[in-house]
ZAGULUM-721747 format. One record per atom (N, C-alpha, C): atom name; residue number from 1; residue in three letters; x, y negated, z. Coordinates in steps of 0.001 Angstrom, whole numbers, plus 524288, in hexadecimal, padded with zeros to 5 digits. Example, Ala and Ser with C-alpha at 12.3 -4.5 7.8 and 13.67 -1.06 7.14 Angstrom:
BEGIN
PT  atom    n  res      u      v      w
PT     N    1  ALA  83386  8163A  81E78
PT    CA    1  ALA  8300C  81194  81E78
PT     C    1  ALA  83390  80CE4  81E78
PT     N    2  SER  83232  808CA  81BA8
PT    CA    2  SER  83566  80424  81BE4
PT     C    2  SER  83264  7FFE2  81EBE
//
This chain:
BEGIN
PT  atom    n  res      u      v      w
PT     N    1  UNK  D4B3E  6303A  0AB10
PT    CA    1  UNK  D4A5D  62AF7  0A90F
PT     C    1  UNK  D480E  62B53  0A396
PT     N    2  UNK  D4500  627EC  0A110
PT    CA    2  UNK  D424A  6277F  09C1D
PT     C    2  UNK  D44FC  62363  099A6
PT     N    3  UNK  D42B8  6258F  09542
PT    CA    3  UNK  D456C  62237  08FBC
PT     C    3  UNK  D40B6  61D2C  08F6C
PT     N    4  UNK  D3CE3  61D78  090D5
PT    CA    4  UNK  D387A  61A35  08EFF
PT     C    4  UNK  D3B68  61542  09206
PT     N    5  UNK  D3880  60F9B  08EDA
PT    CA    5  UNK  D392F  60A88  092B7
PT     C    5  UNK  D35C9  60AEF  096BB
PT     N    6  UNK  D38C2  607EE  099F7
PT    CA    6  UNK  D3547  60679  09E20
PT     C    6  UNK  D2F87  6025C  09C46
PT     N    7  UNK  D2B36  60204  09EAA
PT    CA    7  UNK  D27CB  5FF37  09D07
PT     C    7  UNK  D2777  5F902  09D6A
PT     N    8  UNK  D2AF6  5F7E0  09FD0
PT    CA    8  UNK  D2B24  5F308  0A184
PT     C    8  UNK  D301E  5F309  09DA1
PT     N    9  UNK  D3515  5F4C2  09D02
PT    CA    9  UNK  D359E  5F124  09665
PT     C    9  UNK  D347C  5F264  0937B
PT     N   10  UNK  D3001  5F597  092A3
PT    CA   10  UNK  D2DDB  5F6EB  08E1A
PT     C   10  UNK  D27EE  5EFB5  08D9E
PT     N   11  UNK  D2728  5EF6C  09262
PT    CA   11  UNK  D25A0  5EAC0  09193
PT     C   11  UNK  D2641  5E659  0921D
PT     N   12  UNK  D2BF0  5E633  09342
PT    CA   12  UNK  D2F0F  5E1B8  0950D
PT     C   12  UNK  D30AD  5E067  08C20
PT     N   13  UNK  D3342  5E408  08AE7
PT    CA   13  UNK  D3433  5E667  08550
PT     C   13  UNK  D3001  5E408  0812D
PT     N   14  UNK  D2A15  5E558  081ED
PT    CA   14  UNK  D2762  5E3D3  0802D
PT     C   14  UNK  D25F5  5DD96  07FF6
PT     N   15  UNK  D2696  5DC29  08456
PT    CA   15  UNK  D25B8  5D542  086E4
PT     C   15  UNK  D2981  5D32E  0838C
PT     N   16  UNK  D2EC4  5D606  0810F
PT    CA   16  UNK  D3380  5D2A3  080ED
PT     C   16  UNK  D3275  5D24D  07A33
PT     N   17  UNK  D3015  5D63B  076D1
PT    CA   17  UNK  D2FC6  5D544  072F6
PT     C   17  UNK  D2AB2  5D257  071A4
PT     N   18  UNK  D26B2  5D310  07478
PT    CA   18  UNK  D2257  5CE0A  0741F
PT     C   18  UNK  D23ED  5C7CC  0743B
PT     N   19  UNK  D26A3  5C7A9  07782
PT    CA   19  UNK  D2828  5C1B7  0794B
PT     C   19  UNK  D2C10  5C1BB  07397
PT     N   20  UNK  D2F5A  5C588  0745F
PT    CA   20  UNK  D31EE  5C33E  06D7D
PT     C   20  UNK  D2F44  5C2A0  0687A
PT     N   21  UNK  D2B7B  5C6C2  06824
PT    CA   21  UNK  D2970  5C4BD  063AF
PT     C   21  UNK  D2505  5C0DF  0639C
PT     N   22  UNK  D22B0  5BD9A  06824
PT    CA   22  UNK  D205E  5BA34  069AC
PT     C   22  UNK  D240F  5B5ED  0693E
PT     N   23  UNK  D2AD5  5B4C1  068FE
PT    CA   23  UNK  D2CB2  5B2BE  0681A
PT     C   23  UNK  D2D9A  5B1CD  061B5
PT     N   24  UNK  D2DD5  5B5EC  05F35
PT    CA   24  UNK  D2DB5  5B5E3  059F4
PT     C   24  UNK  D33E1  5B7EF  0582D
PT     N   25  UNK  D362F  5B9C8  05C15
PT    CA   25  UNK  D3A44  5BC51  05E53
PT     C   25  UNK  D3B57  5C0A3  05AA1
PT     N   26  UNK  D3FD5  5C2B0  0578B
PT    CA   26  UNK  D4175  5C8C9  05481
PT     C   26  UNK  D4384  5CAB3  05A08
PT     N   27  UNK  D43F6  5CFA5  05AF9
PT    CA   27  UNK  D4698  5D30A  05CF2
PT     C   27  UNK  D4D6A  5D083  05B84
PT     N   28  UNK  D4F28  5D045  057C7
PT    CA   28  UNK  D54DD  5CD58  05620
PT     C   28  UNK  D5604  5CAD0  057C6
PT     N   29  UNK  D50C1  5C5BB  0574F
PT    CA   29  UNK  D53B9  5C1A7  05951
PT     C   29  UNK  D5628  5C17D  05FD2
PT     N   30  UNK  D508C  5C504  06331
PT    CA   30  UNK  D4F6F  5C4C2  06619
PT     C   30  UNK  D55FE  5C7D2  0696C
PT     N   31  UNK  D5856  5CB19  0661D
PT    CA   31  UNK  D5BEE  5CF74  06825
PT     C   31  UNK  D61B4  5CBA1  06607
PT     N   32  UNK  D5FE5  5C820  061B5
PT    CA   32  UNK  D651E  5C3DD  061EA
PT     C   32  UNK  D668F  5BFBD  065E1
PT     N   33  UNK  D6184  5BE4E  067CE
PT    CA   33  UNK  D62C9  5BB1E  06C1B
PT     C   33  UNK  D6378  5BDE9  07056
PT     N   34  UNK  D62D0  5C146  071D6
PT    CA   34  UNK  D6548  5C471  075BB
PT     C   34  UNK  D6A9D  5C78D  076A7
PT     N   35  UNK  D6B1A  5C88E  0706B
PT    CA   35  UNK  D6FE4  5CB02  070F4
PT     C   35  UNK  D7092  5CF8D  06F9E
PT     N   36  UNK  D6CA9  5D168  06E19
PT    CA   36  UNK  D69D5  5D896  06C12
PT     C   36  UNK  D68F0  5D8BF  06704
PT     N   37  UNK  D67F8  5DC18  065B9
PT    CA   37  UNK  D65D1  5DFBA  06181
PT     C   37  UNK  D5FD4  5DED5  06163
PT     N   38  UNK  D5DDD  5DF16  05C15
PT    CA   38  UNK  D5707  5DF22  05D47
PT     C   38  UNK  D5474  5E3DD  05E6D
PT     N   39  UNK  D5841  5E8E5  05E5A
PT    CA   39  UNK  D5819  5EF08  06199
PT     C   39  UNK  D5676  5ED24  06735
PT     N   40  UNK  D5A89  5E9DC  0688C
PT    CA   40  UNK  D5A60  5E907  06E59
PT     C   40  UNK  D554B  5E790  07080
PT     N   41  UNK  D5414  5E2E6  06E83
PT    CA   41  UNK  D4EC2  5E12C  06F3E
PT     C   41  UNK  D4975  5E566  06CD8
PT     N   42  UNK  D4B06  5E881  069D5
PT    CA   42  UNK  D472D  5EB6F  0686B
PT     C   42  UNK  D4610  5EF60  06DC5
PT     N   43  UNK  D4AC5  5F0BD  06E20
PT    CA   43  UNK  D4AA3  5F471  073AB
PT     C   43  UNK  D47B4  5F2C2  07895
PT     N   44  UNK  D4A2D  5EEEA  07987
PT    CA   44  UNK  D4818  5E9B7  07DFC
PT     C   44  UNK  D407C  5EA61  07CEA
PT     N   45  UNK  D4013  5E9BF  0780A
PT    CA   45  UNK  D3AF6  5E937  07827
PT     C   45  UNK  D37C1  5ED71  0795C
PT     N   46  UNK  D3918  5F191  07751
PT    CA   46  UNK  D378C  5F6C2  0776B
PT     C   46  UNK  D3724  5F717  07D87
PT     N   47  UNK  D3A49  5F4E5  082FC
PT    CA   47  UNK  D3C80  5F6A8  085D5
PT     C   47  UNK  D3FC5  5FD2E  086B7
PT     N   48  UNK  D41DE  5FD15  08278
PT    CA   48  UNK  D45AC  6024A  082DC
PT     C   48  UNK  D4A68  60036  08415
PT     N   49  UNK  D4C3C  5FB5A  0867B
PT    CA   49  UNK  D51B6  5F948  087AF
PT     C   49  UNK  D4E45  5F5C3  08B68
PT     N   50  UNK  D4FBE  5F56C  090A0
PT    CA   50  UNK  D4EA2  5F1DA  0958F
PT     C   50  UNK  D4FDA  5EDBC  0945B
PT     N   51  UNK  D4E9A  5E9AA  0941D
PT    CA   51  UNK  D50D2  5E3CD  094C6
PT     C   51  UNK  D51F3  5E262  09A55
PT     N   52  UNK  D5785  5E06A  09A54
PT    CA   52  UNK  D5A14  5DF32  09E53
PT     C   52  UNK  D5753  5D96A  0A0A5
PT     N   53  UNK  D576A  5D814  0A60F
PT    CA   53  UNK  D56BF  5D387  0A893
PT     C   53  UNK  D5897  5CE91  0A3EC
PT     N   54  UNK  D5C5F  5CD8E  0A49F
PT    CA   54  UNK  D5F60  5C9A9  0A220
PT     C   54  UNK  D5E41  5C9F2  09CAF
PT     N   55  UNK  D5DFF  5CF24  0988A
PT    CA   55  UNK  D5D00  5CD36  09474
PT     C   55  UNK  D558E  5CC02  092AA
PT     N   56  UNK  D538D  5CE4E  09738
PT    CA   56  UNK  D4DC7  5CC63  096E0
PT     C   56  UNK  D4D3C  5C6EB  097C3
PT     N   57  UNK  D512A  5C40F  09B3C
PT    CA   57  UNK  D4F89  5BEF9  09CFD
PT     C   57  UNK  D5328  5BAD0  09722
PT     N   58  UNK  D578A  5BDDB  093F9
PT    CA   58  UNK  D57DC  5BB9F  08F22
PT     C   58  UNK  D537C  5BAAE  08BAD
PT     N   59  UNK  D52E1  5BFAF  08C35
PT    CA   59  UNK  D4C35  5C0C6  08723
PT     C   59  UNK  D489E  5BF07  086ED
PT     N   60  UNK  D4641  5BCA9  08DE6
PT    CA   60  UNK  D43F2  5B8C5  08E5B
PT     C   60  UNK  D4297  5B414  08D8B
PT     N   61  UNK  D48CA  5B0BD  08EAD
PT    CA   61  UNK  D4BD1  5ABC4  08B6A
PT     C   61  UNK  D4A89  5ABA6  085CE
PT     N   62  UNK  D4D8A  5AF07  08275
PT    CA   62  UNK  D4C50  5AEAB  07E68
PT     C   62  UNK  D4670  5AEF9  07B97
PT     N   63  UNK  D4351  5B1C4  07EFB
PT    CA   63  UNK  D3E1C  5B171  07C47
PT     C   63  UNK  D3997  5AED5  07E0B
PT     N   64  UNK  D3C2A  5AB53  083E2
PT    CA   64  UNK  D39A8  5A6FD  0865B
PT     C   64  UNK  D347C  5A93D  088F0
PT     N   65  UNK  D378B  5ACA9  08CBE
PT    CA   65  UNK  D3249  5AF88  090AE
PT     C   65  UNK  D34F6  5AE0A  09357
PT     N   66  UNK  D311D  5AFBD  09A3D
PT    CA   66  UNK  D33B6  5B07E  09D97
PT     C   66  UNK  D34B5  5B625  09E5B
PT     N   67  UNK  D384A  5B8AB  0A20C
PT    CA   67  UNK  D3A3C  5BDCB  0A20B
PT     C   67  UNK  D3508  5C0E2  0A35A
PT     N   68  UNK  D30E9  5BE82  0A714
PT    CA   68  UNK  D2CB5  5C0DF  0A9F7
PT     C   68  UNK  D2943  5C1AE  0A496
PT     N   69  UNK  D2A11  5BF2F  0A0F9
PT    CA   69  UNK  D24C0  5C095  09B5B
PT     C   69  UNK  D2621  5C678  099D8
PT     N   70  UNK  D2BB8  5C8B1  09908
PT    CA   70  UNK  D2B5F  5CE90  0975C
PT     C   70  UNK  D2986  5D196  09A4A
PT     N   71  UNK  D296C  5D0F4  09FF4
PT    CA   71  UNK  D2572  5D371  0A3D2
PT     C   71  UNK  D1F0D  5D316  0A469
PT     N   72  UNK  D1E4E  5CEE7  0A185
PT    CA   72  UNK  D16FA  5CD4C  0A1FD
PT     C   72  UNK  D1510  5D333  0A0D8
PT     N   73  UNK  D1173  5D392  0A331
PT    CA   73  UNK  D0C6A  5D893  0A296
PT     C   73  UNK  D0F06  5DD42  0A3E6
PT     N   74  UNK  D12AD  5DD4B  0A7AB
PT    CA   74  UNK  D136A  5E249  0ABCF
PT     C   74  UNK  D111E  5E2A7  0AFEC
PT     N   75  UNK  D0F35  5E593  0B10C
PT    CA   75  UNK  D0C53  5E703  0B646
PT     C   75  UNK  D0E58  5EB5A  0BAB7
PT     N   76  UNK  D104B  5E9E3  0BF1C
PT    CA   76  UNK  D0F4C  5EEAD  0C280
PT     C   76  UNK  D160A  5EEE8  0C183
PT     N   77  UNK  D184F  5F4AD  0C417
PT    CA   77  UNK  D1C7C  5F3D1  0C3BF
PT     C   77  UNK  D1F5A  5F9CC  0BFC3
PT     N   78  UNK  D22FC  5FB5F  0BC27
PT    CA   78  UNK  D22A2  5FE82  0B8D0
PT     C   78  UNK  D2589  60335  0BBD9
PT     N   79  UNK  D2466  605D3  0B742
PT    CA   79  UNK  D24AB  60AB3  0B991
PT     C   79  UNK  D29C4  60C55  0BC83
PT     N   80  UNK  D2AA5  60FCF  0C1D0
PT    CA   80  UNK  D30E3  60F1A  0C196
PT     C   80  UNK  D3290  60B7D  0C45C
PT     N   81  UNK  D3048  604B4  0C4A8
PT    CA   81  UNK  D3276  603A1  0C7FC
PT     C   81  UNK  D31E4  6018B  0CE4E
PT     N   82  UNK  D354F  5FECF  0D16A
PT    CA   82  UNK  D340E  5FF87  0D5EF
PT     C   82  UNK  D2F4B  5FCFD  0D8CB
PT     N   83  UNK  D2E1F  60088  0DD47
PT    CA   83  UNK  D27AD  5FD28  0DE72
PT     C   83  UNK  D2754  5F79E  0E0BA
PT     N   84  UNK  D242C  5F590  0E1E3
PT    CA   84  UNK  D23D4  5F08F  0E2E2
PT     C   84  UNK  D26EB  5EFA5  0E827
PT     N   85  UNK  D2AFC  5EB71  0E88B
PT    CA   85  UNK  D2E10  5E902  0EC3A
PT     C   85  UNK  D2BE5  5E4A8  0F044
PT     N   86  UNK  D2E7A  5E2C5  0F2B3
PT    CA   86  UNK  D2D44  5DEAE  0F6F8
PT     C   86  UNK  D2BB8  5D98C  0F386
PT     N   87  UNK  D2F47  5D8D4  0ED74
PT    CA   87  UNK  D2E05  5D4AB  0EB44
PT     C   87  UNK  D2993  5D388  0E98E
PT     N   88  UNK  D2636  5D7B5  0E7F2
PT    CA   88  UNK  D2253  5D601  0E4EF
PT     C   88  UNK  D1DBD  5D54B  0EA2E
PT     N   89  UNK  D1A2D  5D3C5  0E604
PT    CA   89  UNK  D15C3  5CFA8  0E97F
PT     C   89  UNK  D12B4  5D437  0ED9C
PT     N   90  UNK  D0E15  5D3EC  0EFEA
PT    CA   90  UNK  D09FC  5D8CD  0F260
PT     C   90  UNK  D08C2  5DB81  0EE4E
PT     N   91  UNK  D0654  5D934  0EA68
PT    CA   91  UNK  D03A8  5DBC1  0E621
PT     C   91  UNK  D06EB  5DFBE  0E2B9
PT     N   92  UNK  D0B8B  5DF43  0E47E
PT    CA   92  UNK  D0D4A  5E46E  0E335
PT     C   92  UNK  D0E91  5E8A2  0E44C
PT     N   93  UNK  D0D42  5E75F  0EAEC
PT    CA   93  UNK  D0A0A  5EC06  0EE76
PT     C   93  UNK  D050C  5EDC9  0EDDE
PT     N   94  UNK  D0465  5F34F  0EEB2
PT    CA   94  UNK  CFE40  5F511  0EE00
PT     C   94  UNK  CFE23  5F867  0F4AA
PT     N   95  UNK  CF9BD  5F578  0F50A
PT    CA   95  UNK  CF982  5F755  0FC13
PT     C   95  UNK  CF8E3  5FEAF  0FCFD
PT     N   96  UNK  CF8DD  60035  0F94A
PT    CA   96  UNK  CF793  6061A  0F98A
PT     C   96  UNK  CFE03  6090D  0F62A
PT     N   97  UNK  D00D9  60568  0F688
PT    CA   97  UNK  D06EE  60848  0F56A
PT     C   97  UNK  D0749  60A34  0F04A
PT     N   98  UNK  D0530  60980  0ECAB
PT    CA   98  UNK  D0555  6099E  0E765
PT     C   98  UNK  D0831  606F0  0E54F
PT     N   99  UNK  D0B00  60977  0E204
PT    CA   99  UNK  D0F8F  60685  0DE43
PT     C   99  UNK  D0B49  604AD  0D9BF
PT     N  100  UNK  D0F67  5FFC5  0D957
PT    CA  100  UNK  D0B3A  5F9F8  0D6AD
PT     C  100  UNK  D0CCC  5FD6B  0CEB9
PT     N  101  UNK  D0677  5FAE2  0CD5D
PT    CA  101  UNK  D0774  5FCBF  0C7B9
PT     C  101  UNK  D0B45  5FD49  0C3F3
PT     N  102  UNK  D0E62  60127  0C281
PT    CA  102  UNK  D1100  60068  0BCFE
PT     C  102  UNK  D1113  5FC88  0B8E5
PT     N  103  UNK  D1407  5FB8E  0B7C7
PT    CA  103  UNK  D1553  5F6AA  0B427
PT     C  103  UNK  D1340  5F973  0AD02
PT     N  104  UNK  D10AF  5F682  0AAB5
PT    CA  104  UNK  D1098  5F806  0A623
PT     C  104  UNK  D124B  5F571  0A1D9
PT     N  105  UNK  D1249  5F7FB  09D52
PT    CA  105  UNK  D1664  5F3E9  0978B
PT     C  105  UNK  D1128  5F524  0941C
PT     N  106  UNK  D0CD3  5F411  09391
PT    CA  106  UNK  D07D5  5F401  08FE3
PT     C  106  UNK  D0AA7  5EF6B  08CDC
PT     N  107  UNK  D08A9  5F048  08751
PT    CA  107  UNK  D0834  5ED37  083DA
PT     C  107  UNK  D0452  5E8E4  08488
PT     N  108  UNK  D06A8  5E3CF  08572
PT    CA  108  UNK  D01E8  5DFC8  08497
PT     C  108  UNK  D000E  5DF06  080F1
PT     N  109  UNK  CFAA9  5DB3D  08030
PT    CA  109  UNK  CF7F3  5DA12  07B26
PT     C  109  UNK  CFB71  5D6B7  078A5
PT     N  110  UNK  CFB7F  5D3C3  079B9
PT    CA  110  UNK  D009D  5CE40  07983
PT     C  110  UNK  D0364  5CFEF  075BF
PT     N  111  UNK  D0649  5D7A2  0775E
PT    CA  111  UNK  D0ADC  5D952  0732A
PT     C  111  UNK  D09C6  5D7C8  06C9E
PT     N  112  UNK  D03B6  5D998  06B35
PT    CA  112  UNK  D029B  5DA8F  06613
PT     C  112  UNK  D031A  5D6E1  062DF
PT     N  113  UNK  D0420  5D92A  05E4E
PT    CA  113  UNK  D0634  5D426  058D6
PT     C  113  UNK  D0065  5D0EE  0586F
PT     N  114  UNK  CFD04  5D115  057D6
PT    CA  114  UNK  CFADA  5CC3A  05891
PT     C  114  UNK  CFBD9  5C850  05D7E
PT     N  115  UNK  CFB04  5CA9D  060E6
PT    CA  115  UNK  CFD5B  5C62C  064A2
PT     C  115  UNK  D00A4  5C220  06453
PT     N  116  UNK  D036C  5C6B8  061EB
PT    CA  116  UNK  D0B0B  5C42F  06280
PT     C  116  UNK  D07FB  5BF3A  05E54
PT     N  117  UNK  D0659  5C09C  059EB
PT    CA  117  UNK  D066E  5BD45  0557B
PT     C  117  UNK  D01B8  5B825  05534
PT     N  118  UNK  CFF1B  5BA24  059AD
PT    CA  118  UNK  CFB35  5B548  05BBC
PT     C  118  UNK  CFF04  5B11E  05FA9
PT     N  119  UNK  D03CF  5B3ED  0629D
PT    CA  119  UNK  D0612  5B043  06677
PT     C  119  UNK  D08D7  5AD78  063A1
PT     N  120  UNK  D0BC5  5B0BB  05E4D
PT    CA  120  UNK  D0FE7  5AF33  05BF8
PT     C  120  UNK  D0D5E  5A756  057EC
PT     N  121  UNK  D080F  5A876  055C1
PT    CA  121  UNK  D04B9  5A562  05384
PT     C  121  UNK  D04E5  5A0A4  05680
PT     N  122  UNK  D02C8  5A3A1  05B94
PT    CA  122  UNK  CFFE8  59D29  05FB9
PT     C  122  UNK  D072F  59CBF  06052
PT     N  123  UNK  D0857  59EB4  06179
PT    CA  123  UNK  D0E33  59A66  0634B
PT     C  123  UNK  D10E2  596F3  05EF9
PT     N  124  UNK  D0E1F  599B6  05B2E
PT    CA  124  UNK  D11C6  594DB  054DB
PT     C  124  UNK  D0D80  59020  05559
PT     N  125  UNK  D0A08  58F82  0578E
PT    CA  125  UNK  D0443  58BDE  058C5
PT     C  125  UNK  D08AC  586EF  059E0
PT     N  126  UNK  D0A8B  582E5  0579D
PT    CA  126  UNK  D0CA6  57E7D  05816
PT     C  126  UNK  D0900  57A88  05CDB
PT     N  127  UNK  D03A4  578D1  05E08
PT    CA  127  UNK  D0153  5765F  05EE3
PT     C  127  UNK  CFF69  579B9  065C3
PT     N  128  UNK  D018B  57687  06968
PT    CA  128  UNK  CFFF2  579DE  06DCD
PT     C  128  UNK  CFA75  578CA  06E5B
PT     N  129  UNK  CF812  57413  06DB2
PT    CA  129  UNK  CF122  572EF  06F12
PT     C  129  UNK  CF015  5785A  06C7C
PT     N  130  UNK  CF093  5796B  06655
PT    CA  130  UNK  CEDC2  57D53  062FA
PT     C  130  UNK  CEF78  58238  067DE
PT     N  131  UNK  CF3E9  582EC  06759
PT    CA  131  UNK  CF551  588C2  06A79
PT     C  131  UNK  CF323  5897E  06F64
PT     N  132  UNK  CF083  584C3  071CF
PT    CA  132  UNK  CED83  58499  07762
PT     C  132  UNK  CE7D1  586CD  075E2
PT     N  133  UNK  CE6C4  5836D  07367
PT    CA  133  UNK  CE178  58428  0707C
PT     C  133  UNK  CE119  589FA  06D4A
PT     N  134  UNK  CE372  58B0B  06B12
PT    CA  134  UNK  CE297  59058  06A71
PT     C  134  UNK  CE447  59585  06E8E
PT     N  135  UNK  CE5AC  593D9  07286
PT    CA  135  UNK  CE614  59705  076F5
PT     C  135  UNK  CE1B1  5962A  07A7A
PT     N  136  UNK  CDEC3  59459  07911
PT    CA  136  UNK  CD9D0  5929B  07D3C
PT     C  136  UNK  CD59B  596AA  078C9
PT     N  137  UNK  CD6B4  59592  073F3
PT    CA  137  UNK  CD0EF  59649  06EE0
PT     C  137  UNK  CD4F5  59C9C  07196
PT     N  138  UNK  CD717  59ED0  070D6
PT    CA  138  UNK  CD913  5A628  0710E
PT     C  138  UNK  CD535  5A566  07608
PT     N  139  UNK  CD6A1  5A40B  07BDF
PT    CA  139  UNK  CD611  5A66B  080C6
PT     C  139  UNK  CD051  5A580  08094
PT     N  140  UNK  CCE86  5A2EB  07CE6
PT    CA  140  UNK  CC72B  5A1AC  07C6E
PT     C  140  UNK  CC5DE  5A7C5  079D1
PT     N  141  UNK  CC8A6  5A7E2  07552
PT    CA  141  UNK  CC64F  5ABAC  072F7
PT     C  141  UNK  CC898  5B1A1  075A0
PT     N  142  UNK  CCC31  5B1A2  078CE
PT    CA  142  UNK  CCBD6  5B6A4  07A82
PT     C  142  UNK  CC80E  5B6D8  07E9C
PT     N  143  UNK  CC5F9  5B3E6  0817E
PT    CA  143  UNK  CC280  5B332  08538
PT     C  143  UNK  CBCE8  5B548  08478
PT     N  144  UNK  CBB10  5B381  07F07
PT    CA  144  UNK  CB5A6  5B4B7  07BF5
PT     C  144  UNK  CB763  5BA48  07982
PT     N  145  UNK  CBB5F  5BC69  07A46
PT    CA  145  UNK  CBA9C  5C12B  076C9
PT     C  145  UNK  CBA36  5C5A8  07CFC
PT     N  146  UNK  CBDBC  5C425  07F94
PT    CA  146  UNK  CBD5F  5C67C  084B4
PT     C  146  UNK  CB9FD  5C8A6  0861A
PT     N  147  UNK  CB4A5  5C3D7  08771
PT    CA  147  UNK  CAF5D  5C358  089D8
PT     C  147  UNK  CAB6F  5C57B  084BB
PT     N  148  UNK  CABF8  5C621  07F8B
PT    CA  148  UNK  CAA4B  5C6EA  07BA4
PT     C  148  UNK  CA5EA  5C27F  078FE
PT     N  149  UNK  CA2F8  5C2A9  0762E
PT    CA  149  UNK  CA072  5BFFE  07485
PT     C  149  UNK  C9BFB  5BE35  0784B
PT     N  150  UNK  C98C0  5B8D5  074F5
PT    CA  150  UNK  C93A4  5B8E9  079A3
PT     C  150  UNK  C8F82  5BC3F  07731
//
């Protein structure tokens, strides 16, 4: 057995301190309302300590996700575990008996401190018309940078 986290709470870990500090959330506070230490939550984040069912669906509550957001941007299934069952859909059959892709924990763009501090900005935006309107003027201008100039 290995000492390393598994990748999936290593990105379950990662999701949990984004959404907190997208909340505007300390590690403290975050480990007072739970009941922990801000070790604890440091760990949690790191994923070097598993988060349990029940206290993921607390952590959730408190930071006003749903449980399925610390999972966004996994793919495939991780390493280790079992292959695809009766539950899941066809598509997670491959007609040539191949076990379906590995799950990965990549760093999203989303993670980086500008981001955080562009989401953190538009959400203090008091005026939803303005905050509409400037979500239309971003998705314009990433559009023209995309396609590049004329």
């Amino acid at each position: 057995m290995t000492d390393s986290p598994h990748p999936i709470d290593v990105h379950v870990g990662r999701r949990l301190k984004l959404r907190r500090s997208l909340k505007g959330m300390s590690q403290e506070r975050l480990g007072e309302l739970l009941g922990l230490t801000f070790q604890q939550v440091q760990k949690y984040e790191r994923g070097a300590n598993r988060i349990g069912s029940s206290r993921l669906y607390e952590i959730a509550a408190i930071l006003e996700a749903p449980v399925s957001w610390f999972f966004d941007g996994l793919t495939g299934r991780a390493e280790g575990a079992a292959p695809a069952g009766l539950a899941e859909g066809a598509a997670a059959f491959d007609p040539e008996g191949r076990a379906p892709p590995r799950a990965t924990a990549e760093v999203s763009p989303v993670q980086t401190r500008e981001a955080l501090e562009m989401v953190r900005a538009f959400n203090r935006i008091g005026d939803a018309h303005v905050r509409r309107r400037l979500f239309e003027l971003t998705k314009a201008l990433a559009a023209l940078t995309y396609r590049g100039p004329d």
